[in-house]
C-alpha positions in Angstrom: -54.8 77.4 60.5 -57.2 77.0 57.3 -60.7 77.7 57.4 -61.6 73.7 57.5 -59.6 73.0 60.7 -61.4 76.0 62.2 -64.5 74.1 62.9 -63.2 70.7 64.4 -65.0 70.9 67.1 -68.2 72.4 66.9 -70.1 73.8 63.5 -70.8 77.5 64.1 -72.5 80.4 62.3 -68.6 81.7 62.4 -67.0 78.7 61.0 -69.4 78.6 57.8 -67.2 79.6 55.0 -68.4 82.2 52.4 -67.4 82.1 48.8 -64.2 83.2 48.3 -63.1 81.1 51.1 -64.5 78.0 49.2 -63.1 79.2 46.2 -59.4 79.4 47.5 -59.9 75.7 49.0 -61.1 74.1 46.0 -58.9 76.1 43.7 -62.4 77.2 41.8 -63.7 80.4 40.7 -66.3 82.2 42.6 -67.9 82.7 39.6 -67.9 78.3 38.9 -69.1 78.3 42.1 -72.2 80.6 42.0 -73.0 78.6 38.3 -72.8 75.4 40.0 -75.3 77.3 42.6 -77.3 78.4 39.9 -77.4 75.1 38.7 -78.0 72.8 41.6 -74.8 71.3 41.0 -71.8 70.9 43.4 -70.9 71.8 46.6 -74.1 72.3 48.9 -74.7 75.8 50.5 -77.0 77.9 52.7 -78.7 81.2 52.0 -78.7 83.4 55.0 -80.8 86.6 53.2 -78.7 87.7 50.5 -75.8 86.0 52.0 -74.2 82.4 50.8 -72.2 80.6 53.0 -70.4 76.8 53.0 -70.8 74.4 55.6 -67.1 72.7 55.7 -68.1 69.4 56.2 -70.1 69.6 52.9 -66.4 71.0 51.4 -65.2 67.6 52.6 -67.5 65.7 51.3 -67.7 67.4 47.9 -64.0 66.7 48.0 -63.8 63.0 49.4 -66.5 62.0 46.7 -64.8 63.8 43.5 -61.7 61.4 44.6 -60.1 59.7 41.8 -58.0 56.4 42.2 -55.2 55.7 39.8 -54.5 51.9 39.0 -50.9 51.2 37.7 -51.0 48.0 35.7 -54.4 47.9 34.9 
């Protein structure tokens, strides 16, 4: 089971996703990710303290919207 599937049900503190996680989903580096954090760009995220951590609806989004469509023939 990946970490998305995890949280099909019901969004809990476990089922946020920290950075590495994200970064093995996205096929990113942590350190692209914490620039984009840095930034304001990207994937949105939630500081808990010193911790980071991914809701994975937000993932899908991120994903779903960076979607590119090829047209053959055009």
């Amino acid at each position: 089971m990946n970490a998305i599937d995890r949280c099909k049900t019901s969004l809990t503190l476990e089922a946020l996703l920290d950075e590495r996680e994200v970064s093995r989903i996205v096929g990113r580096s942590v350190a692209s990710l914490r620039r984009d954090r840095l930034l304001r760009l990207g994937i949105p995220f939630t500081k808990l303290g010193a911790l980071v951590r991914y809701d994975p609806r937000d993932i899908r989004a991120y994903i779903d919207a960076n979607k590119q469509v090829v047209m053959n023939g055009e």
